[in-house]
C-alpha positions as CSV (number, residue, x, y, z in Angstrom):
1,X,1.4,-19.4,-40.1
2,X,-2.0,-18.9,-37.9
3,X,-4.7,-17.7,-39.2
4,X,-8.0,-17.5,-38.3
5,X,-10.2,-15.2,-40.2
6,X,-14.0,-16.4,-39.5
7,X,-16.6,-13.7,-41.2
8,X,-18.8,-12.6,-39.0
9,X,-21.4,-15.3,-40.4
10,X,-19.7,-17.8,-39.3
11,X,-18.5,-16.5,-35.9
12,X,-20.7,-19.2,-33.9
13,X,-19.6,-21.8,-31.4
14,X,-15.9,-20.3,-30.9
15,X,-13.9,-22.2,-28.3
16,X,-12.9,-19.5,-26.1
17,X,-10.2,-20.3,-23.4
18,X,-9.6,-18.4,-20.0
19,X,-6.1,-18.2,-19.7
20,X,-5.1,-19.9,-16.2
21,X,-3.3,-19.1,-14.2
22,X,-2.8,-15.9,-15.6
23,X,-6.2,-14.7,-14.9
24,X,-6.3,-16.6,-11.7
25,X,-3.5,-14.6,-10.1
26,X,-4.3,-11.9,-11.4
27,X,-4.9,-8.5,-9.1
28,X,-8.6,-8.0,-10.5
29,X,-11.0,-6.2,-8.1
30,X,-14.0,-8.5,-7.4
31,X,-16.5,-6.2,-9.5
32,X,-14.5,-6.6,-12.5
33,X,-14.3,-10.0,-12.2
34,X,-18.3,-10.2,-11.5
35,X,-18.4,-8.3,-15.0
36,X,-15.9,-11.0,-16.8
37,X,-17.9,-13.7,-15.5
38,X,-21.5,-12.5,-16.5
39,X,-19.2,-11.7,-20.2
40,X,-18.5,-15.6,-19.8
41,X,-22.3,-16.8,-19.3
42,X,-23.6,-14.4,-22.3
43,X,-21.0,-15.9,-24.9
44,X,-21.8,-19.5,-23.4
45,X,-25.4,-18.3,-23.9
46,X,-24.8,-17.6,-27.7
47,X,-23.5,-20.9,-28.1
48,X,-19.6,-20.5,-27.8
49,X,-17.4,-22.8,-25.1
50,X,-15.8,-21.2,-22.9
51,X,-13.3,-23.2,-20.7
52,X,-9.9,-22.7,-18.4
53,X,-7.2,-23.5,-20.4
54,X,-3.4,-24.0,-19.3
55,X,-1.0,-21.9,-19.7
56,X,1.8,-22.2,-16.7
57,X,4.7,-19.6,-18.8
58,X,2.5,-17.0,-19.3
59,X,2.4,-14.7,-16.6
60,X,3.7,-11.1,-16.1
61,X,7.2,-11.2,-14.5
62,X,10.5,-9.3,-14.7
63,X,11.4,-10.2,-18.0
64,X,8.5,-8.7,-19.3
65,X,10.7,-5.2,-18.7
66,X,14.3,-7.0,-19.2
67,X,12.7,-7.8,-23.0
68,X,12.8,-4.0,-23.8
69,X,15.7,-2.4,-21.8
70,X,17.6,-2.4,-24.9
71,X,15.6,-1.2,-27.2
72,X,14.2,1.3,-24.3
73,X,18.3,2.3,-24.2
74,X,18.8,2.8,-27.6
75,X,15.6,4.9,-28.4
76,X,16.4,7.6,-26.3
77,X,20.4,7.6,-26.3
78,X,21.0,10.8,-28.7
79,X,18.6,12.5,-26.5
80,X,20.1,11.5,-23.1
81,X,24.0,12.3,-24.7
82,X,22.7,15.6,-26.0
83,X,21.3,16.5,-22.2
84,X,17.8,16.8,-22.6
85,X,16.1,17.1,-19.6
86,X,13.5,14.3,-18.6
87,X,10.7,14.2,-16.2
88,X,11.7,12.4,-13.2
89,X,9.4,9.3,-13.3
90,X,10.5,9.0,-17.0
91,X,14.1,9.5,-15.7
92,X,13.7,6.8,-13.0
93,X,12.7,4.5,-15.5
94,X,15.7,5.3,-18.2
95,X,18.3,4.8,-15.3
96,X,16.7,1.6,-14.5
97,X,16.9,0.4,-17.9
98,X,20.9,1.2,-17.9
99,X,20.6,-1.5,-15.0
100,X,19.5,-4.6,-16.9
101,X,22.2,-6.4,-18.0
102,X,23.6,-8.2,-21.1
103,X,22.5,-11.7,-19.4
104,X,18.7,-10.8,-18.2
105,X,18.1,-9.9,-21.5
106,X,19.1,-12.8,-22.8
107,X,17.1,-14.6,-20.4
108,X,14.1,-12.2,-21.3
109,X,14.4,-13.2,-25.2
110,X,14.4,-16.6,-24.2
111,X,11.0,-16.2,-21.8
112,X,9.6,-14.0,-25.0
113,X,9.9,-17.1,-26.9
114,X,8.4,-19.7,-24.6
115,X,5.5,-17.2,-24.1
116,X,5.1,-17.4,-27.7
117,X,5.5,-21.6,-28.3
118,X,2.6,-21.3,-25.7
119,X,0.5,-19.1,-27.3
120,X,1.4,-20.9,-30.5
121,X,0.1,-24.3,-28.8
122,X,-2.7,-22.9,-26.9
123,X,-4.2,-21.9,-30.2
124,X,-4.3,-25.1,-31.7
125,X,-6.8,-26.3,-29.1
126,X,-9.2,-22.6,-29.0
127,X,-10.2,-20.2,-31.6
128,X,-9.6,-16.6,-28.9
129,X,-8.3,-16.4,-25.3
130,X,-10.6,-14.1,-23.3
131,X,-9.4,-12.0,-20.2
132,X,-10.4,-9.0,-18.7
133,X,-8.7,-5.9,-20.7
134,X,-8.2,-3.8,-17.4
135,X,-8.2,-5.8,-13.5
136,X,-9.2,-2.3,-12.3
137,X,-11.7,0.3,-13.4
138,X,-9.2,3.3,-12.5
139,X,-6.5,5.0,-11.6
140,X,-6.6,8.1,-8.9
141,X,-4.4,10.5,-10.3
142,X,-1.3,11.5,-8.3
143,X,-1.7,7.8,-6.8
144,X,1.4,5.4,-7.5
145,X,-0.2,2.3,-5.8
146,X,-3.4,0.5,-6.9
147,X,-4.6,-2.2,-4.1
148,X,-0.7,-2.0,-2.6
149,X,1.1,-2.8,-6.1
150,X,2.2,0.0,-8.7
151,X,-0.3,1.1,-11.0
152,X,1.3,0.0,-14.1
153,X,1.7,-3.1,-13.2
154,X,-1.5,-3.2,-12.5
155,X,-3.1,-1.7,-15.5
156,X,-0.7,-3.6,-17.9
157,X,-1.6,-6.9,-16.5
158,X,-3.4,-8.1,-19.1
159,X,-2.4,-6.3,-22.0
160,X,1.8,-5.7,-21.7
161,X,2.3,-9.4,-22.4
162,X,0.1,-9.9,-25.4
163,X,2.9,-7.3,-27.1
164,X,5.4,-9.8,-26.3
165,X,3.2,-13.0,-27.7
166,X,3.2,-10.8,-31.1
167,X,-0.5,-11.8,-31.4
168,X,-3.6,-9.3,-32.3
169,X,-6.0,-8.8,-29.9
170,X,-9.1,-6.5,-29.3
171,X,-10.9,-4.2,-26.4
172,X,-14.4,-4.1,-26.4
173,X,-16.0,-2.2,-23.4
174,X,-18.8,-4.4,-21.8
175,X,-22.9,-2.8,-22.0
176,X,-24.1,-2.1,-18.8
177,X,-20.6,-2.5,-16.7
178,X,-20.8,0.8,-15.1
179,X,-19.1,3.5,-15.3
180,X,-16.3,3.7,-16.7
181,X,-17.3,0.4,-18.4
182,X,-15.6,-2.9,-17.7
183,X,-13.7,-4.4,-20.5
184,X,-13.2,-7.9,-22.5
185,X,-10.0,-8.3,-24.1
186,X,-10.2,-11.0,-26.9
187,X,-6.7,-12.6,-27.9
188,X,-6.7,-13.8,-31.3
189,X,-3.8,-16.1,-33.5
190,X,-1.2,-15.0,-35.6
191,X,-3.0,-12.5,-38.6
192,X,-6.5,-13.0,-36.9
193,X,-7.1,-8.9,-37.2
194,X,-10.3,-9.2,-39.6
195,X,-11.6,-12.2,-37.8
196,X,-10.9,-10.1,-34.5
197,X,-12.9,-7.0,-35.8
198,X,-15.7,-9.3,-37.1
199,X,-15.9,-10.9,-33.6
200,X,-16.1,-7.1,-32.1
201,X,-18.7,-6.3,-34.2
202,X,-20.7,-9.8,-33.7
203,X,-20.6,-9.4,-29.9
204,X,-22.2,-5.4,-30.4
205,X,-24.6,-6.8,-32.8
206,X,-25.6,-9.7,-29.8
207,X,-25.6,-6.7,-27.2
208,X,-22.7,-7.8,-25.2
209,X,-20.8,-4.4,-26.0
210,X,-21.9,-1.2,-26.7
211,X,-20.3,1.9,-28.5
212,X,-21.0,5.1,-26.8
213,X,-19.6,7.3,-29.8
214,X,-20.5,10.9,-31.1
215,X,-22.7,11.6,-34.1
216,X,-19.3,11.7,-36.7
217,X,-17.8,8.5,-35.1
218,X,-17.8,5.4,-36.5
219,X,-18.4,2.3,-34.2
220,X,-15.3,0.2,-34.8
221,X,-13.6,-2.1,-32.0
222,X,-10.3,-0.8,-30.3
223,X,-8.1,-3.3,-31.8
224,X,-4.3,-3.2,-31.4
């Protein structure tokens, strides 16, 4: 089992790994990436490594979707047999999960688990995988395209396929990114939440992120 559950003591000299080409081919707008980077050059700074690292299976594709089709089916079967009435865009999406057949979602298990042997492998080499949480910083309301592809592809890029990996990871927004701030997903290994929240709370102690929170908040990482 991973594990990797550094207090925040000893959360010095990570080896952080940019997944590639995930990240490469990724649709992020050239200000995001100017945040990323200048994320990259603090934490190298502080005296962690950060470095490319392989990882040719894991990018979003079709079986990201295929993968839940069934369960999507199943979830909302008494509701669909009993006629209840769905938006259309949720609609759209229900009848296109009827679509998916018995053999892509066998195919989609089977990509589920190479994505996970890599992850699995990666983290033998690197204590967190950094990306970008969001390539974009929004999302124009009543707008189904974002730089020509649909939005949730777009705003899922990063984060849709970690659910698949099974593997924790953590949003931190970036200080001084703008408005609404830039963000630094942090990937972490199998049961790596505490070591994940300390590394949250180490990069807002170093002034890399910053909590804008109201008086009767507490200043915890977004960790999922």
């Amino acid at each position: 089992v991973q594990t990797c559950a550094l207090p925040i003591s000893e959360q010095t000299g990570l080896r952080l790994g940019v997944p590639e080409p995930w990240f490469e081919l990724s649709p992020t707008d050239d200000d995001i990436a100017s945040e990323f980077q200048k994320a990259i050059d603090l934490l190298t700074s502080l005296g962690h490594e950060v470095r490319p690292v392989e990882m040719p299976d894991v990018i979003p594709s079709q079986p990201l979707w295929n993968a839940v089709a069934e369960e999507v089916r199943e979830v909302h079967r008494e509701f669909r047999l009993a006629g209840r009435v769905y938006g259309t865009d949720v609609k759209d999406r229900l009848d296109a999960a009827d679509l998916v057949t018995a053999t892509e979602i066998d195919a989609s298990r089977e990509w589920q688990q190479t994505i996970r042997d890599s992850f699995s492998h990666i983290f033998g080499t690197i204590d967190f995988l950094i990306t970008p949480t969001v390539p974009v910083r929004r999302k124009v309301i009543g707008a189904d395209l974002i730089n020509g592809q649909h939005f949730r592809s777009v705003l899922s890029y990063f984060s849709a396929i970690v659910n698949h990996s099974l593997h924790p990871a953590i949003a931190v927004p970036l200080a001084d990114s703008g408005t609404p701030p830039a963000s630094l997903q942090v990937i972490g290994p199998r049961n790596s939440e505490i070591a994940l929240i300390g590394l949250g709370r180490h990069l807002e102690s170093e002034g890399l992120t910053r909590f804008i929170l109201s008086s009767s908040s507490s200043p915890t990482p977004a960790a999922r």
